[in-house]
C-alpha distance (Angstrom), angle and dihedral (degrees) to the residues before:
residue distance angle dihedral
X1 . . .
X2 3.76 . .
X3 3.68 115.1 .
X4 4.26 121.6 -157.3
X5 3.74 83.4 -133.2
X6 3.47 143.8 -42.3
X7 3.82 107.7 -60.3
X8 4.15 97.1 173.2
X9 3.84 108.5 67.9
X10 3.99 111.2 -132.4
X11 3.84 109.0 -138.0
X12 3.99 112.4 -88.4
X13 3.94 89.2 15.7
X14 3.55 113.2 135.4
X15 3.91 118.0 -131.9
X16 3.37 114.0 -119.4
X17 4.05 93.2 -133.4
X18 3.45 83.0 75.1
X19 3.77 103.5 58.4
X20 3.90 110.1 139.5
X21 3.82 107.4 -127.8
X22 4.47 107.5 -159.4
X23 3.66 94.4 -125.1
X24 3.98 88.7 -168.4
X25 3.78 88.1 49.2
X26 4.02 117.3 97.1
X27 3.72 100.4 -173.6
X28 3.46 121.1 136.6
X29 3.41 101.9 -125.9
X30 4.26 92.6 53.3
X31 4.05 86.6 55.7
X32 4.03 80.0 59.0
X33 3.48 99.6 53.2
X34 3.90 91.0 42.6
X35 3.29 89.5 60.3
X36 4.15 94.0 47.7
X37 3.52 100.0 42.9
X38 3.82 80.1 56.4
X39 3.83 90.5 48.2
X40 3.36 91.3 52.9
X41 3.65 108.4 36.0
X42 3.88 88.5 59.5
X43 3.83 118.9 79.6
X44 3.51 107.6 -151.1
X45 4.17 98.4 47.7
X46 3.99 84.4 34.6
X47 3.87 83.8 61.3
X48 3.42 105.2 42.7
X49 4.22 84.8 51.6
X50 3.23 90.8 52.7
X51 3.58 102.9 47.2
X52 3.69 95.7 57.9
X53 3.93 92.1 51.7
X54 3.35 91.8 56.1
X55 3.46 100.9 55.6
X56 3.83 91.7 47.0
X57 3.77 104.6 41.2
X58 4.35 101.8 23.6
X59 4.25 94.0 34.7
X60 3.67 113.4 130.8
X61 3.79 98.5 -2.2
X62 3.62 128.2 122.7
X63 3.82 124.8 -99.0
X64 3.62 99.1 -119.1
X65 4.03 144.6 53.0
X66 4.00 119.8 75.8
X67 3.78 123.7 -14.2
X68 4.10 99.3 -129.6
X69 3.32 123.9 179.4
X70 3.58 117.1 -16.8
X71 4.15 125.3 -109.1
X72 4.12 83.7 -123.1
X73 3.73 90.5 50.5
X74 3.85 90.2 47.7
X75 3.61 95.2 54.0
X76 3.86 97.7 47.5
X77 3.68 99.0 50.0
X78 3.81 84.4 52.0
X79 3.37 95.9 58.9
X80 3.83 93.9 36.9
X81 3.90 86.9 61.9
X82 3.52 103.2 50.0
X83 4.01 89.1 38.6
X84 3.84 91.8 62.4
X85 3.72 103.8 28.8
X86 3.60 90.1 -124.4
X87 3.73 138.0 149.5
X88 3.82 134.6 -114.6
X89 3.94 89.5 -99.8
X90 3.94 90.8 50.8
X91 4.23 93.8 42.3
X92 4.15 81.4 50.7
X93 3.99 89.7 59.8
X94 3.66 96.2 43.3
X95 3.42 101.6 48.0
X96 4.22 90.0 53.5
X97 3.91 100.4 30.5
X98 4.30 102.5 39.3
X99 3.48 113.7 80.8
X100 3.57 103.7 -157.4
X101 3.77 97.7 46.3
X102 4.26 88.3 45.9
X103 4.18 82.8 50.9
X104 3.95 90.5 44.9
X105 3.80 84.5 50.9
X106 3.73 99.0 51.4
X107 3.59 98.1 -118.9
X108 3.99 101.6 91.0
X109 3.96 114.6 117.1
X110 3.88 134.2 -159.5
X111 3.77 117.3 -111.2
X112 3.23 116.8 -75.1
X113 3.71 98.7 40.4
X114 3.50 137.5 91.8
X115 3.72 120.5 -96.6
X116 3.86 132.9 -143.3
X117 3.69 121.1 -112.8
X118 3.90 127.0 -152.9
X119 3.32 117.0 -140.6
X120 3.84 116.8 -132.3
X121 4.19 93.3 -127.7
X122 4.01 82.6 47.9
X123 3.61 89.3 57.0
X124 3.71 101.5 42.1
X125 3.86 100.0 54.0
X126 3.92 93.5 44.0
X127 3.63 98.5 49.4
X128 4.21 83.2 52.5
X129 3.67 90.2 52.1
X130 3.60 80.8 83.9
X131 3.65 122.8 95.0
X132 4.13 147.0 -170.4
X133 4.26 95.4 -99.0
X134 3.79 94.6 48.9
X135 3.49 102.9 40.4
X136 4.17 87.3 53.7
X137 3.82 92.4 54.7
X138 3.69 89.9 44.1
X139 4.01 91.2 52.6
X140 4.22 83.0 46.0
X141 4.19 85.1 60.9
X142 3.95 95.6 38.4
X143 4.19 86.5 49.4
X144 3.93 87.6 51.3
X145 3.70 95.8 48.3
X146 3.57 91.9 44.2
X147 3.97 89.3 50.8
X148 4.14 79.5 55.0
X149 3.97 96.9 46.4
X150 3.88 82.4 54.5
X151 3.72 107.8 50.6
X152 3.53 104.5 -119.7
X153 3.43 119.9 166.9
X154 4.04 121.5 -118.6
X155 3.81 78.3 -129.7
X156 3.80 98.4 46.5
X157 3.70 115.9 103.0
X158 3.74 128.5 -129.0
X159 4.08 115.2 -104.1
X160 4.52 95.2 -154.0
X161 3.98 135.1 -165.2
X162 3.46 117.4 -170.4
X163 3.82 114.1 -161.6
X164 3.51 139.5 157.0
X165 3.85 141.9 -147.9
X166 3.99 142.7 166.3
X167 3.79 120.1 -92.6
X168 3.92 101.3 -158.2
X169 3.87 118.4 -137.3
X170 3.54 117.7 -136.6
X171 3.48 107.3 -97.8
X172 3.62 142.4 106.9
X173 3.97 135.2 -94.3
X174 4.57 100.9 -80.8
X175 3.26 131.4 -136.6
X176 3.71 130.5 167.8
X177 3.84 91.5 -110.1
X178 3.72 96.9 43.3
X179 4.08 92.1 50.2
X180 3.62 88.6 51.1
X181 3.76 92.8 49.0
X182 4.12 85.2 49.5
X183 4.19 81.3 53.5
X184 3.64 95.6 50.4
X185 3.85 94.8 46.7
X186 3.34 101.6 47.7
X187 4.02 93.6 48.0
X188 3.50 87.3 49.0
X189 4.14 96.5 49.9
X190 3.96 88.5 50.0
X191 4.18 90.1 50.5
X192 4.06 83.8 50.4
X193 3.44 96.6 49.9
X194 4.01 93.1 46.0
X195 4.05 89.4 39.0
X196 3.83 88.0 61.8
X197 3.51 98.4 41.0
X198 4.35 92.6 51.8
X199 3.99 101.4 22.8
X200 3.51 87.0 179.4
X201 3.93 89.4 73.8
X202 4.38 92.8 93.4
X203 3.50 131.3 -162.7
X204 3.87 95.0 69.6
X205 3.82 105.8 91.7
X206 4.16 92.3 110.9
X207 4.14 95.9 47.0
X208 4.04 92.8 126.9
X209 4.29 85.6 40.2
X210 3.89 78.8 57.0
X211 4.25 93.3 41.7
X212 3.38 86.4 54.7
X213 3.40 112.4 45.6
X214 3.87 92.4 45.0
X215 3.78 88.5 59.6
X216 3.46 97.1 38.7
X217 4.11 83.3 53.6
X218 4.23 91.0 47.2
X219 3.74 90.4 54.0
X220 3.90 100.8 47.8
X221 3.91 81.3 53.7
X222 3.26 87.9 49.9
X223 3.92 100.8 50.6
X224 3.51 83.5 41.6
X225 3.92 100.9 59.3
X226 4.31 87.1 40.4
X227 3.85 94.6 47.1
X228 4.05 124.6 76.0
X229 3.66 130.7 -172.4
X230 3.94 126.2 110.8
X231 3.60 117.4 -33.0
X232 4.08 103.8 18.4
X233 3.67 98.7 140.7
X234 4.08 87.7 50.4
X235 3.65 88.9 44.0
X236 4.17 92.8 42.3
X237 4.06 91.8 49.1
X238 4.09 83.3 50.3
X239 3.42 95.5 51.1
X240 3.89 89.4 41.8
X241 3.97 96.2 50.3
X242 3.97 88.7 53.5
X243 3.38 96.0 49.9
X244 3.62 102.4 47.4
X245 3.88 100.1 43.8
X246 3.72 86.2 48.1
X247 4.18 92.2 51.4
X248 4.20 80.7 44.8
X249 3.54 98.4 52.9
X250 4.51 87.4 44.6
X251 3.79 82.7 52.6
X252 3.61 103.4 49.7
X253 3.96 84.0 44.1
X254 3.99 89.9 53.0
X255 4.04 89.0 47.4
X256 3.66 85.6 57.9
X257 3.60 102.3 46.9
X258 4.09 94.4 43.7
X259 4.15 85.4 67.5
X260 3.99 90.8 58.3
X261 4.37 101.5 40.0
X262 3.87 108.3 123.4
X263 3.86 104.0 -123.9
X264 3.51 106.9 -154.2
X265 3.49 115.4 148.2
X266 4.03 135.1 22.5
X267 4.57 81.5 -97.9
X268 3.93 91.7 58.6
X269 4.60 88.9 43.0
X270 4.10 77.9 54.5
X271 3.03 101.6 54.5
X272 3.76 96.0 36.3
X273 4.01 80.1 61.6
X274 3.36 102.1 52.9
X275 3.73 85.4 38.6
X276 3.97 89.4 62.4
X277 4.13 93.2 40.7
X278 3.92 93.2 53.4
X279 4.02 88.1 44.8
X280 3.85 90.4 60.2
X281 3.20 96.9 46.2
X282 4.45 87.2 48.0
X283 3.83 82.1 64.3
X284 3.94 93.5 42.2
X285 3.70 92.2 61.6
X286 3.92 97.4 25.9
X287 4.18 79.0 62.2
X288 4.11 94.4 38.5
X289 4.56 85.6 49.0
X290 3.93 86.1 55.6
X291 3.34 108.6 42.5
X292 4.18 92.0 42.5
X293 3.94 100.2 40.6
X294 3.94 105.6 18.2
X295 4.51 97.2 30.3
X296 4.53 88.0 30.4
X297 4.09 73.7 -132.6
X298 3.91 107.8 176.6
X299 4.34 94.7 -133.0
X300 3.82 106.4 -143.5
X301 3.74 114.1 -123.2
X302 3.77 101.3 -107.9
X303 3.80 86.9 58.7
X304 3.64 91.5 58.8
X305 3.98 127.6 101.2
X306 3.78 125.0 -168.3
X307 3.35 100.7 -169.4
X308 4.06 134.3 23.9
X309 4.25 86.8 -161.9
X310 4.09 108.4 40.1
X311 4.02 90.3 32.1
X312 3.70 90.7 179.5
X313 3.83 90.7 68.3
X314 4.18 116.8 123.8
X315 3.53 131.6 -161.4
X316 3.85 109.4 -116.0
X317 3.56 129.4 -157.4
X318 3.81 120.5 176.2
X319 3.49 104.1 161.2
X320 3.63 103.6 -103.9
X321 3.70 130.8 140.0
X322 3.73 98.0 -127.8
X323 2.86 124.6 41.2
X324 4.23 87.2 23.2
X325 4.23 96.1 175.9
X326 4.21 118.0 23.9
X327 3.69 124.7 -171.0
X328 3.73 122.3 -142.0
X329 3.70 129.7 42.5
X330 4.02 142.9 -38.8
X331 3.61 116.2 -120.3
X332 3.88 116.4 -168.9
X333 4.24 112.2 -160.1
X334 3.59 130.7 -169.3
X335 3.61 120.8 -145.9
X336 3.98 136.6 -174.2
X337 3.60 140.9 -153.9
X338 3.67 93.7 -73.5
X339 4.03 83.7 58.1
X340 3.98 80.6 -116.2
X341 3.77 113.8 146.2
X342 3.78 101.0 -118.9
X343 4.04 93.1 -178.2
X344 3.98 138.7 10.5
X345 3.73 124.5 -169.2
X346 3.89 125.1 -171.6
X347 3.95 105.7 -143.0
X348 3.67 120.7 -127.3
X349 3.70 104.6 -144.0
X350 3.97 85.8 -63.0
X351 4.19 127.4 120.7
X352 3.53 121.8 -115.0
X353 4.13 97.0 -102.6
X354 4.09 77.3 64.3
X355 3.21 95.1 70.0
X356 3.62 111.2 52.3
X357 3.36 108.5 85.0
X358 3.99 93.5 55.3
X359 3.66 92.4 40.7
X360 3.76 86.1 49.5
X361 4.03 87.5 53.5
X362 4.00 95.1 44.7
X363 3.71 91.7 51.6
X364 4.03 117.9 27.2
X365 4.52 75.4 55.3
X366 3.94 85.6 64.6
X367 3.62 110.4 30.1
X368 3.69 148.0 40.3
X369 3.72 110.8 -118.4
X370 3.84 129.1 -156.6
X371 3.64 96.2 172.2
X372 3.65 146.3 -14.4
X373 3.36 134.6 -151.2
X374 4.07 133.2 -148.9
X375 3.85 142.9 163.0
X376 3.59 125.2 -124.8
X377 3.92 94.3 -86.9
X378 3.52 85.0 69.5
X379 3.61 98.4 61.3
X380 3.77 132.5 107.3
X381 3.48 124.1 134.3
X382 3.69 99.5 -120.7
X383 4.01 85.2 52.3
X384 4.00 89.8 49.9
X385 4.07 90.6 43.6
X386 4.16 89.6 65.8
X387 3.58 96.8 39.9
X388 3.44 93.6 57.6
X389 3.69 102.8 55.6
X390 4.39 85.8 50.9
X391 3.50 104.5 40.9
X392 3.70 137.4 49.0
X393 3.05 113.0 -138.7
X394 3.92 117.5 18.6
X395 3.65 126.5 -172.4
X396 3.95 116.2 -163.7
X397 3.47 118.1 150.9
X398 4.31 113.0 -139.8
X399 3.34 121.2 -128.9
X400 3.63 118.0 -120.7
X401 3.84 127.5 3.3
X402 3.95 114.7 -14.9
X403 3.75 118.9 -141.3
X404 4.28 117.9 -131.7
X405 3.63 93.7 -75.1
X406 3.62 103.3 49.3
X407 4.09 93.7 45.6
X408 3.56 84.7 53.3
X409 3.57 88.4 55.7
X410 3.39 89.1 45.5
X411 3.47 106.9 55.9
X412 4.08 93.8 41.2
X413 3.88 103.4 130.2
X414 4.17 92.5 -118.7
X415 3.72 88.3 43.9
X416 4.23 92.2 56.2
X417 4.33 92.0 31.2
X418 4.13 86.6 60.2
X419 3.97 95.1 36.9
X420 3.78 91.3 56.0
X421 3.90 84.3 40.6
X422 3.96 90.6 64.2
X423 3.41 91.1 66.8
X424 3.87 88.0 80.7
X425 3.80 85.1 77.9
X426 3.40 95.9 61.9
X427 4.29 85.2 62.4
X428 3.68 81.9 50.7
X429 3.58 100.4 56.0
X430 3.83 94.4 46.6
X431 3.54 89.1 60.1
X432 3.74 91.6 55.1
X433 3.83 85.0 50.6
X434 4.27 94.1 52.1
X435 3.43 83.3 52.6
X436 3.69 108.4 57.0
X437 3.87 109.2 -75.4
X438 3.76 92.9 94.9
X439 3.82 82.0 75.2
X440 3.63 125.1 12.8
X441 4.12 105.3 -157.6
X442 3.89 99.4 -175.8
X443 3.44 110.5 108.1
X444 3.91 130.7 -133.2
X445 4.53 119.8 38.1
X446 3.78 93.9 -94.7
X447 3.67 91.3 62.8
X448 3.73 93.8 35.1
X449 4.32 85.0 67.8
X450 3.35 82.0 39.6
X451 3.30 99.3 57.6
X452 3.55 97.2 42.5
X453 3.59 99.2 60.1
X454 3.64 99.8 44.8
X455 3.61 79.4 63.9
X456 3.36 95.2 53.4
X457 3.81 88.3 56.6
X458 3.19 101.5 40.5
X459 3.67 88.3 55.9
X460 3.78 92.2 48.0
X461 3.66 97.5 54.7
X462 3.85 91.0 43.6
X463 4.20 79.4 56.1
X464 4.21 91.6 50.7
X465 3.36 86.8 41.1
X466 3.97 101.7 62.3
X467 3.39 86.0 44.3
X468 3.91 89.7 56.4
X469 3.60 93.4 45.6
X470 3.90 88.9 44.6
X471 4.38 89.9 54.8
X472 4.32 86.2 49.8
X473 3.32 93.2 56.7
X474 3.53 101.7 46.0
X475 3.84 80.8 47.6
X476 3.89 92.0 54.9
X477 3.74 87.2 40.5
X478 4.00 95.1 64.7
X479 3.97 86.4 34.5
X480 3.85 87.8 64.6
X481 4.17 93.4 42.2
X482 3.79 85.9 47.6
């Protein structure tokens, strides 16, 4: 069974109260473990963490079997990740090869004695264990004790900007051709892998003649559609014809051989699933190839899919020069004073004026605001009627020409002091960005939220953190005058 930590010291292990934090240092990564140490070393928010791991990770499981990896561990690594923007492979070295972070953990020993060693599988399934739920109520805790660490005032009122910004999934540029290529290969890697496994399923013996040809087929297209010169749409339809009776005749072929697969265990009814999804999705874009190259069919948005992998993926346009189209989500934050990040929403193929209303619920429910700050994507005047009546002073830019009242309101001196104030967001959100949410590489849309808000506590505790390692040397400052 799961332990919180490791209660009974192992001889030569060195407690993790005593973790030596480089005041002089300004690495990321030390403003982290400021901020845990603190976490940890203080009963009542060390409590409250602990609490809500438990219920997600140790919740209807039995008290006994192995210990694994500890709920402390868990959460560190977690944080260590998303702090550093590093992969599996890199979190792996850290957590055996850095001191401090092996001390933080628990696991650190003197010299002389043997050490622990995490395992890179050990690491990889833990830090999943993980999910959207918990890792909001753990970023409500780290918000409250960073609202301690700072000094404000039960009283004091919240100062908000609400921006928002594209978290890219990790996939490449689409195109109709290119998505159905993706189709045809994985179909034909999960007929390979159940061709070897029963060889007496026949009519196989030319799979890599089919590989080949496919892609062979996908890249003429390709050329085709890049290239110019006399005759491209004749030569593009060509191309296009090939390539899609080709794909129909593989999928009629893979419709045939799905009836006959052996299913013998719960690995061959997987595959035989995935096998089925990927084959619907071969006719989607067999269908979408057709009517856009062969028909010159204009394919309505909704019908559209950007990728056959991360399915959740939209195509993002927000005007700007570079980059002018992402792919992924939008993520709208909400930060305070502090330049904590209060809230986080992933958008669901809404705008940001969408959102207001329920982000105005979610938070003005928690907090005490003073003001809040948006831009003009923000704006609707529905959205601006609510926020009035709850908050003070309110700064949402209209779109479009104001009449005499609203440029009045405009160019009131609060009104412009907090509008060039929300710029400070935009420092906040490429922070996020240098530390992973530029790019999010995990795959699947579970671990996509996931993802997103261990950033967004990671970041957070990296924020109470500098603050904490600001306050010790001040403290070491008036030790030395003394």
């Amino acid at each position: 069974m799961r332990k919180r930590f490791e209660p009974q010291f192992i001889l030569g292990q060195l407690p993790i109260e005593e973790t030596r934090i480089p005041l002089k240092c300004r690495a990321s990564l030390v403003a982290l473990v400021a901020a845990l140490k603190k976490l940890y070393i203080t009963p009542e928010w060390n409590e409250k963490i602990f609490a809500i791991l438990e219920q997600k990770i140790l919740s209807g499981k039995k008290k006994t079997g192995r210990y694994g990896m500890n709920l402390w561990q868990v959460f560190v690594l977690a944080q260590i990740r998303l702090s550093l923007n590093c992969s599996y492979d890199n979190l792996h070295h850290i957590s055996n090869n850095d001191k401090m972070i092996r001390q933080l953990m628990g696991v650190e020993a003197d010299y002389g004695f043997e050490d622990y060693e995490f395992e890179y599988q050990n690491i990889l399934d833990n830090v999943g264990l993980l999910d959207d739920q918990t890792v909001r109520e753990l970023n409500e805790i780290i918000v409250s004790f960073g609202h301690e660490v700072f000094k404000k005032k039960d009283t004091e009122a919240l100062a908000l900007k609400t921006d928002s910004f594209v978290v890219e999934s990790n996939v490449h540029f689409p195109t109709d051709y290119n998505l159905l290529w993706d189709c045809i290969r994985k179909c034909l890697d999960i007929i390979r892998t159940l061709v070897e496994k029963y060889p007496e399923v026949k009519g196989w013996r030319k799979i890599k003649n089919w590989y080949s040809e496919l892609k062979k087929m996908m890249r003429n297209l390709g050329f085709a559609n890049r290239g110019g010169g006399k005759e491209k749409e004749a030569r593009l339809k060509k191309a296009a014809i090939q390539y899609v009776e080709k794909a129909t005749l593989l999928l009629s072929k893979i419709k045939s051989t799905t009836k006959k697969l052996p299913m013998i265990d719960e690995s061959d009814l997987t595959q035989l699933m995935n096998l089925e999804g990927f084959e619907v999705l071969l006719e989607k874009h067999i269908d979408l190839v057709e009517r856009r190259l062969i028909k010159g069919e204009i394919i309505p948005h909704q019908e559209k899919m950007f990728s056959v992998f991360e399915q959740y993926t939209e195509w993002i346009t927000k005007g700007k020069l570079n980059p002018a189209v992402e792919l992924g989500k939008r993520a709208a934050i909400t930060t305070d004073q502090f330049h904590l990040i209060v809230d986080y929403k992933i958008m669901e193929n809404e705008s940001d004026s969408e959102i207001v209303i329920e982000l105005a619920i979610r938070v003005l429910s928690k907090y005490k605001v003073g003001s809040w700050s948006f831009d003009k994507g923000f704006w609707h005047k529905d959205n601006k009627a609510l926020l009035k009546d709850e908050v003070s002073k309110l700064v949402m830019p209209k779109k479009g020409k104001c009449n005499q009242q609203e440029r009045l309101e405009e160019t009131d001196r609060i009104f412009v002091r907090l509008r060039n104030k929300h710029s400070a967001i935009e420092s906040n959100i490429n922070e996020l960005e240098h530390c992973g949410l530029n790019r999010c590489p995990d795959k699947g849309y579970e671990h996509f939220k996931r993802y997103i808000g261990l950033a967004i506590c990671a970041y957070n505790l990296k924020c109470i953190g500098r603050k904490l390692l600001e306050i010790a040397r001040a403290e070491q400052m008036l030790k030395q005058a003394a």
